[in-house]
C-alpha positions in Angstrom: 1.8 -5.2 12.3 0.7 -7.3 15.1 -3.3 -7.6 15.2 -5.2 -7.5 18.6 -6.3 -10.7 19.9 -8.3 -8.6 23.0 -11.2 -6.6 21.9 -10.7 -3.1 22.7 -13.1 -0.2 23.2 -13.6 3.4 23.4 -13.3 3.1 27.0 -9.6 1.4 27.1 -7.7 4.5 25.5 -9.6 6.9 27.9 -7.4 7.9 30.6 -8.8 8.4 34.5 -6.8 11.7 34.6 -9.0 15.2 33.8 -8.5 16.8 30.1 -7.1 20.1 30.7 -8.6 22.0 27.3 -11.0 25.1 27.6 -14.6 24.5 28.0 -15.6 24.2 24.6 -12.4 23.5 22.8 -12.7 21.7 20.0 -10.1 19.2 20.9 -12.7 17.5 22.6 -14.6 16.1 19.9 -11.2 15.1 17.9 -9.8 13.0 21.1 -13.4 11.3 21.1 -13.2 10.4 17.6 -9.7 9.0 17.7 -10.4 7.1 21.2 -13.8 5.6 19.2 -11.7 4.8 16.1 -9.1 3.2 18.0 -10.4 -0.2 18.4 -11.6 -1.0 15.1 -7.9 -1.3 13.2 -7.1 -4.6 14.7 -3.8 -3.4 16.6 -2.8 -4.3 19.8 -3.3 -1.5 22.7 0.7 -1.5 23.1 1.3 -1.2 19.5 -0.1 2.8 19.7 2.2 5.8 20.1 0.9 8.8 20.2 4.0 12.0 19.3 3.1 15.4 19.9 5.4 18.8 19.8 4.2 21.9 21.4 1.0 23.6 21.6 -2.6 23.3 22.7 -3.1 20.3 20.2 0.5 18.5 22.1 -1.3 18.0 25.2 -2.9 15.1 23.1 -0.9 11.9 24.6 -1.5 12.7 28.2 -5.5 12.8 27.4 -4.9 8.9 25.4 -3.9 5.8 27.4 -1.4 4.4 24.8 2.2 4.9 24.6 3.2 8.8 23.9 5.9 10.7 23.1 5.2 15.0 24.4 8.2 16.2 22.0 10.0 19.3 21.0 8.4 22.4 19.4 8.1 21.4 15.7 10.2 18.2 15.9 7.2 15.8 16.3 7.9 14.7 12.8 11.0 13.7 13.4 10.9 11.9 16.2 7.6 10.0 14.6 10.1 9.8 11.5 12.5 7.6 13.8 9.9 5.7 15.5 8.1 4.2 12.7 11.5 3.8 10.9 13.0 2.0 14.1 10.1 -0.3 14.6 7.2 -0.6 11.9 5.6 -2.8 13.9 4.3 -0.3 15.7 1.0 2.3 14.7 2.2 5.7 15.0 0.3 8.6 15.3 1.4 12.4 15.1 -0.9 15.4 16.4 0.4 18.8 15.9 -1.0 22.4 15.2 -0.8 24.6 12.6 1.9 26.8 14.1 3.5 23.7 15.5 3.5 22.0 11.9 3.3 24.9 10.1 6.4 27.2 11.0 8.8 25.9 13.0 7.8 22.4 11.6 7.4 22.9 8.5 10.2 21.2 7.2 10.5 18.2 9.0 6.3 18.5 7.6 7.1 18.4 4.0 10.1 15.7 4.4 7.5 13.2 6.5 4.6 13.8 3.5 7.7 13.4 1.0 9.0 10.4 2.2 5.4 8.5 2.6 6.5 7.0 6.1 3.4 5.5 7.8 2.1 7.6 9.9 -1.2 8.6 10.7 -1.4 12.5 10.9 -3.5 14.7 12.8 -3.2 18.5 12.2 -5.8 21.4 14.5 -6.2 24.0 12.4 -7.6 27.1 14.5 -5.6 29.1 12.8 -4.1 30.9 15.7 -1.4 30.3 18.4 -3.3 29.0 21.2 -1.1 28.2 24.2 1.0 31.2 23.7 -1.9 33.2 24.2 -3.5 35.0 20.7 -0.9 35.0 18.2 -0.9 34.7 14.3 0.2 31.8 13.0 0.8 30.7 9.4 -2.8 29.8 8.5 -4.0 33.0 10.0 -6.1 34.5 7.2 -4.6 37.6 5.8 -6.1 40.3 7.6 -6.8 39.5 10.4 -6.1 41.3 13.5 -4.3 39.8 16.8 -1.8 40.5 19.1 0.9 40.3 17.1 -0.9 41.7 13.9 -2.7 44.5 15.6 -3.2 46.2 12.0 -4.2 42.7 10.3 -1.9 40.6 9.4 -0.1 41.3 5.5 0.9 37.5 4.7 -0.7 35.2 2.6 -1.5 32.3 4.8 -0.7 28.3 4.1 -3.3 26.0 2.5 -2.5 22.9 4.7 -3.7 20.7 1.5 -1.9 22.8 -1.3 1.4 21.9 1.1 0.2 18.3 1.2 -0.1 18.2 -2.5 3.1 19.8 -3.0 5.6 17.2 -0.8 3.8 14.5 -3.2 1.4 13.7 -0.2 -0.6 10.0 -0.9 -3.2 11.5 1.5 -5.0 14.2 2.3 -8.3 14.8 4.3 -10.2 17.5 5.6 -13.0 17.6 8.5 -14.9 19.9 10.9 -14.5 19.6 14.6 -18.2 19.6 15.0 -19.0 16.9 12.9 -18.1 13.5 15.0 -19.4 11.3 12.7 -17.1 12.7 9.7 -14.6 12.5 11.7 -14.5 9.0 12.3 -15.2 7.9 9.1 -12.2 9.7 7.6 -10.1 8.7 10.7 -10.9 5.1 10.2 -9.8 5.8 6.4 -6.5 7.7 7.3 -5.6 4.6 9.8 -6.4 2.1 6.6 -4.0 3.9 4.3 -0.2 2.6 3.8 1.6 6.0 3.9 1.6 9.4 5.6 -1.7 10.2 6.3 -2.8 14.1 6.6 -5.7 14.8 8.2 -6.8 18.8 8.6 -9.2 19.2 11.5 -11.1 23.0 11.5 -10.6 23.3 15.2 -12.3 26.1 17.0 -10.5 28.2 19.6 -13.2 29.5 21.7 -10.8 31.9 24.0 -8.5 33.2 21.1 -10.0 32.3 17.6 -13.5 31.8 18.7 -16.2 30.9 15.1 -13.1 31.2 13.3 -14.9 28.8 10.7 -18.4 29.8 11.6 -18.9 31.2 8.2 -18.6 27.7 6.6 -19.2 24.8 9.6 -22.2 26.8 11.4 -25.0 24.3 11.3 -27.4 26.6 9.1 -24.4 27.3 6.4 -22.7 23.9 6.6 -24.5 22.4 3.6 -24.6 25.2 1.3 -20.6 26.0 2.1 -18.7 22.9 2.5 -18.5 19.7 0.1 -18.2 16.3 1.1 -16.7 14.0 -1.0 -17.0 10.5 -1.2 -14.6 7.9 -3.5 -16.7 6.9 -6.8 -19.7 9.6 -6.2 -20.8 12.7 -8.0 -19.5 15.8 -6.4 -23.2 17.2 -5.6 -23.8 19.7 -2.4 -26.0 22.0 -0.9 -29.0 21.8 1.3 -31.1 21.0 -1.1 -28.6 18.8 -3.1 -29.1 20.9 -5.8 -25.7 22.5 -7.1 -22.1 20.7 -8.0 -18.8 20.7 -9.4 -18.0 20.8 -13.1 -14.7 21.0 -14.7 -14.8 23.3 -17.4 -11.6 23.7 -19.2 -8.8 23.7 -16.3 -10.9 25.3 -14.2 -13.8 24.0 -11.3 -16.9 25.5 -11.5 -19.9 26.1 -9.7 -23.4 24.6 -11.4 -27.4 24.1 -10.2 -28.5 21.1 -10.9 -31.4 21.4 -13.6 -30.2 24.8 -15.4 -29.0 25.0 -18.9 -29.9 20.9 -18.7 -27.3 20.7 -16.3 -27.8 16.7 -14.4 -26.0 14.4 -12.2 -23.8 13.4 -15.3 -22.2 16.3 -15.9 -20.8 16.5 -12.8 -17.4 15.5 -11.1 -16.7 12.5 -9.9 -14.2 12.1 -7.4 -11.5 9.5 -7.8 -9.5 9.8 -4.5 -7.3 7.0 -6.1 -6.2 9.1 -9.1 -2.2 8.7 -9.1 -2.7 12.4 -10.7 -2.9 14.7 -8.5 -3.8 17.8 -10.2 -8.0 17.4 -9.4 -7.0 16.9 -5.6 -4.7 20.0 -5.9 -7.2 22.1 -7.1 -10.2 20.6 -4.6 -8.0 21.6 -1.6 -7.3 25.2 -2.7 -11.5 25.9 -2.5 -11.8 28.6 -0.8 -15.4 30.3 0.2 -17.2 32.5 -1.0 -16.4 31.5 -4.4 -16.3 27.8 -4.2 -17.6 25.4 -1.1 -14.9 24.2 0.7 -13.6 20.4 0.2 -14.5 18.5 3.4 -13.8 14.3 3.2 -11.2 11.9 2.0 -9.9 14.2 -1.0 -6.7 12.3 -2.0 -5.6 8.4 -1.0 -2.9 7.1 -3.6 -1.2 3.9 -2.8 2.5 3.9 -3.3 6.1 3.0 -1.6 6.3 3.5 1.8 9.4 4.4 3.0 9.8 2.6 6.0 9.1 -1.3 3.7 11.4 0.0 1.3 14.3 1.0 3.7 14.4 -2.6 5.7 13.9 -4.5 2.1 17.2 -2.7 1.4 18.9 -3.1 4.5 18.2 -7.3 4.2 19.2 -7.2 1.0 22.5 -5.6 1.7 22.8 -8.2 4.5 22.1 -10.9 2.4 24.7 -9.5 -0.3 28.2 -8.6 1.8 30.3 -10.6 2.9 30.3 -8.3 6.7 27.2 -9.8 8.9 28.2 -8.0 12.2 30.5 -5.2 13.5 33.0 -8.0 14.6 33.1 -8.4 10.9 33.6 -4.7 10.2 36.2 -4.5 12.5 38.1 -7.1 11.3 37.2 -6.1 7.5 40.3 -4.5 5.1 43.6 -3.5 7.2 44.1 -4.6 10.1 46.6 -4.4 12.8 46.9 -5.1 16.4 48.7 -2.9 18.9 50.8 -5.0 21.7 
């Protein structure tokens, strides 16, 4: 990929135009984070494009002065798909909802994850059709009551990182639309990696879905109900750093630090570079009140990305027949001319 020979900052992928998100949308503080991130992968402003399909979150490539692509309702990952597949060159970005990716998308989802192209995405989870105004959607926890569930909704919802895990996904992250700082680092991560790159933002809603993850990222519960992870570290949380993750059996479990001689050695450690995936699995299916919800870089396995492999073989093919052109073809087994 071409590098960039012109520094870059924040301020050249900030467009002149006003953002057109609520007052207090959460998008906010995403766009930041990518527009801050941006400049520190070495690319060349013109190498960017930014594909969106349909929603709130699709607004994304007006708000980012790159190259963008404002697609079709759940297509975004096709058209991504044929971007990056067309021209690696170029750094290709995806931002999409979790109706957008998650229902009428979710095929083309699984098939992008499956095939490890290199893309870089970006998934707002509020767990609620925004745009359209109040709708469930298929991360909506079961339960809960909108306008199209008006007795709570009766299906189990998707895990956005159990679906990851399940297409053989190479990466998976999780962050909190509050927390800029997190967001950058695992941005800056996600751009790093050679392959698909998921990253689930808890986005708040504040018209439709408003503290929608309150219960977990509110600033006096954050420490005690989410887990960050770092690569090579001991998987310790809490506001007093005092409780962990064990494995006990097949199963994760909840310990204090200092009980039943319980220390830092007995925990976890989290390998984000394990080429099993059965630890990430079960680290993104942590669900509150039982266990402290996975936040961080949780899965990042190198492997074949599709995109390398699919030119290799078209060169080699090239290099193999004996037909270099479509003249070639055309002239290739039998032939006749019409007078």
């Amino acid at each position: 990929m071409s590098t960039n020979t012109i520094k870059t900052t924040k301020k050249d992928f900030t467009v002149e135009d006003p953002v057109k998100w609520c007052a207090g949308c959460g998008g906010y503080p995403i766009l930041s984070a990518i527009q801050n991130i941006l400049p520190n992968t070495g690319v060349a402003k013109e190498k960017f494009v930014f594909v969106s399909g349909i929603g709130c979150s699709s607004r994304f490539p007006y708000y980012i002065n790159t190259y963008g692509f404002h697609s079709l309702h759940g297509r975004a990952s096709a058209i991504a798909s044929g971007i990056k597949t067309a021209n690696p060159e170029l750094s290709v970005w995806q931002i999409t909802g979790d109706g957008d990716s998650m229902a009428i998308g979710g095929n083309h989802f699984i098939h992008l994850v499956r095939r490890n192209i290199n893309i870089n995405l970006t998934l707002f989870n509020n767990k609620i059709y925004g745009l359209t105004k109040g709708q469930y959607s298929p991360t909506t926890p079961k339960g809960s009551k909108t306008k199209t569930s008006p007795e709570g909704t009766i299906e189990n919802p998707f895990n956005p990182g159990e679906l990851t895990m399940g297409a053989q996904g190479t990466f998976f992250a999780r962050v909190i639309d509050n927390d800029l700082s997190m967001m950058k680092e695992v941005f800056n991560e996600a751009a790093e990696h050679k392959g698909t790159s998921v990253v689930e933002v808890l986005q708040n809603c504040v018209i439709f879905n408003n503290k929608v993850h309150e219960n977990i990222a509110g600033k006096d519960v954050k420490d005690d109900h989410t887990i960050y992870l770092e690569h090579g570290k001991p998987m310790i949380f809490g506001k007093e750093r005092d409780k962990g993750l064990m494995l006990k059996g097949n199963k994760i479990e909840v310990v204090r630090l200092g009980e039943n001689g319980i220390t830092e050695k007995d925990l976890m450690v989290h390998d984000v570079e394990n080429p099993d995936d059965t630890t990430h699995y079960m680290l993104t299916r942590m669900t509150f009140p039982e266990y402290p919800v996975a936040m961080g870089v949780i899965r990042k396995y190198q492997s074949t990305v599709y995109e390398g492999a699919l030119h290799l073989q078209i060169e080699e093919a090239k290099n193999t027949s004996k037909i270099k052109n479509v003249d070639d073809l055309l002239n290739s087994g039998n032939v006749f001319e019409i007078e």
